[in-house]
N, C-alpha and C positions, 0 to 999 in steps of 0.2 A: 525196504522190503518188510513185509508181517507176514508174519503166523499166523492163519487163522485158525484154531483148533474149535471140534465141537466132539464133546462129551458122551460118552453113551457106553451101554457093553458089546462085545461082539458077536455076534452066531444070528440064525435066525430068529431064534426064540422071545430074542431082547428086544427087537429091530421096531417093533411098535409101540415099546415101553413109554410110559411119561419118564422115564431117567433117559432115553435116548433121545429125545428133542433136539438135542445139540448135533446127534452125528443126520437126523433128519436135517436142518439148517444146512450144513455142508453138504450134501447130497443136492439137495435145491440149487444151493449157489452153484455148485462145481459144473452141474445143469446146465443150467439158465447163463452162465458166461462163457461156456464152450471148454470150461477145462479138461485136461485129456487125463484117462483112463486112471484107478488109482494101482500102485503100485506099493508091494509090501518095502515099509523104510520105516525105522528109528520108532522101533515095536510097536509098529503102525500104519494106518492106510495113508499113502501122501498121492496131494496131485498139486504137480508144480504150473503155474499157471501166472496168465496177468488182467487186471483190469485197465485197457487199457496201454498207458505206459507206466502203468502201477506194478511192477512184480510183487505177488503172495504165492503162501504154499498155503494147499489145506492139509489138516493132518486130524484123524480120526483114529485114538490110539487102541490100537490091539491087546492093552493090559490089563482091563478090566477095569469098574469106574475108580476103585479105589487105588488103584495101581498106578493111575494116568500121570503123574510126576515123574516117571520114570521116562514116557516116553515124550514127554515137554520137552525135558529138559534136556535129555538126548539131542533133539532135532534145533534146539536152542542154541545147544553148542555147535553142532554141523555148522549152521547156517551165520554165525559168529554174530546172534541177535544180542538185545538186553531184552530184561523183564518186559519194558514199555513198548517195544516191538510186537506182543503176543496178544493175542486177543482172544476171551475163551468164550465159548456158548456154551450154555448149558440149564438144565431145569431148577426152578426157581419154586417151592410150595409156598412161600412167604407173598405170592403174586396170584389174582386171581388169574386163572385162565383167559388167556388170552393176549395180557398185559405186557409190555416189553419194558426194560430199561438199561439202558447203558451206564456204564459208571468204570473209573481209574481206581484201581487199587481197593483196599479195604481188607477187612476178615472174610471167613470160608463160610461162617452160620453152620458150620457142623454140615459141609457138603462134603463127602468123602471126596468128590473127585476133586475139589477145591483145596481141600487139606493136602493132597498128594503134593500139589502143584505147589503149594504152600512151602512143602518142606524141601522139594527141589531149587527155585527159583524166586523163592520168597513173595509178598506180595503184591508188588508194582507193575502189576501187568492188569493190561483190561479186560472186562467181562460183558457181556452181552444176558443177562438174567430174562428167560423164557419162561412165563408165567404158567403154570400147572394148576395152581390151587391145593388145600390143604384137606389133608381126610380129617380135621377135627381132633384127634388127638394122637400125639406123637407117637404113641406106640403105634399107630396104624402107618405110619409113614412109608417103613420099609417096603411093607408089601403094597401101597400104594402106587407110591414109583415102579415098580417092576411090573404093575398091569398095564395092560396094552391102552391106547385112549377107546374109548366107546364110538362108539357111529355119530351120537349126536357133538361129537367135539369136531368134526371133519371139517365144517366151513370156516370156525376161527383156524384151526388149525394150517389148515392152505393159505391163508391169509396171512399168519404171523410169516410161515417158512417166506413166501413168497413178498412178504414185505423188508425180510431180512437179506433176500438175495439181492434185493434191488438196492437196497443199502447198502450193499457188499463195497462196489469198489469205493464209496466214502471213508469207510474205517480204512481200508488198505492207504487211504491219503491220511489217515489220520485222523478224520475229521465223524467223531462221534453224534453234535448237531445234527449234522446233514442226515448221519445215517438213522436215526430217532426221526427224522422230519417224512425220510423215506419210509418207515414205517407205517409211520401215522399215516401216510395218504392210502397205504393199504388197509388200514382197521378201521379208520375214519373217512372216506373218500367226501371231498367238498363238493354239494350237493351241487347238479345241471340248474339253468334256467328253467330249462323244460320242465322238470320235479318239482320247483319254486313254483311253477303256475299248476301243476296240479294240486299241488296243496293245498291253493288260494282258496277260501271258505268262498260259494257261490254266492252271487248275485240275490239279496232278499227281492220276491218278486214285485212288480210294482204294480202298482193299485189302479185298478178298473176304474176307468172314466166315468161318471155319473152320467143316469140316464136323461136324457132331455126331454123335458115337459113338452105334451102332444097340448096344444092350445089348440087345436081343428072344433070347430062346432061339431055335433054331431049328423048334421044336414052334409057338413063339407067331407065327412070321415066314409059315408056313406056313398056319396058323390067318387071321391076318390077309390072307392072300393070296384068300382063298376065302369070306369074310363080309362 
């Protein structure tokens, strides 16, 4: 069984933040694979569910992003996981928008919600890193993350959610490849035959037959003008 946690703060207010990417992700997934209703557990939103014959739980914690170790590690223990069982989503500024990557284990890069989890459960669990992009210099970060996305982010944006839901039950087997490959086919879709032949540069057009020499006398051009 995995954890699949996704990162974010709670209320309305946050709900379209680039720091909530992660609880958008599980929202998608929990969608899009039938999972049932969430319910308040392990100071946080959970929906127990499966891919398949895969059982996961999603869990959307209620503590706030810096808080969220608290309720990792809680739902960690319930469920009698290890670290390598858990898989976290969450916003990534080090990734242009758009960008996905999966990766085991590593440092936090000064993600508060990563630090939490960090100091509950250490860091051998995987992460799913959702590309937001960078305001340019660090001091702007803070209030970066906490604005909502713009209009013009909408289509990567439904594309990433949507390429990580289809990936979902991958990770739940474990298999981070597969779930990167699912992605890609949503960010990058392999182009139809049909698109292949529209692209095709036209036909240069081809060259007018030369005209053929009238050799008629002018008695016979005359003749023929009149019969």
């Amino acid at each position: 069984m995995k954890l699949i946690v996704g990162l974010g703060n709670p209320g309305a207010k946050y709900a379209r933040n680039r720091h909530n990417i992660g609880f958008m992700a599980l929202d998608r997934i929990a969608a899009d694979h039938g999972f049932p209703g969430w319910k308040s557990k392990h100071q946080g939103a959970v929906s127990e569910g499966r891919f398949g014959s895969d059982r996961a739980v999603l869990l959307k914690p209620d503590t706030y992003m810096n808080k969220s170790g608290d309720s990792v590690g809680a739902a960690m223990r319930f469920y009698k996981l290890e670290p390598q069982d858990i898989i976290v989503f969450h916003d990534e500024i080090d990734l242009a928008p758009g960008k996905v990557k999966w990766k085991m284990g590593g440092g936090h890069a000064g993600h508060n919600g990563l630090r939490s989890i960090h100091a509950h459960i250490g860091a051998d669990y995987g992460r799913v890193r959702l590309g937001v992009g960078h305001p340019g210099h660090k001091d702007a970060v803070p209030g970066y993350v906490l604005r909502d996305f713009p209009k013009a982010d909408a289509d990567w944006l439904d594309d990433v959610l949507r390429g990580c839901s289809d990936g979902a039950p991958h990770l739940a087997q474990g298999d981070g490849a597969k779930f990167m490959n699912a992605v890609g086919m949503r960010l990058s879709p392999p182009r139809s035959n049909d698109s292949e032949k529209k692209t095709k540069p036209p036909k240069p057009p081809q060259p007018e037959a030369a005209p053929v020499e009238d050799t008629r006398s002018t008695l016979q051009k005359l003749m023929d003008r009149f019969t």
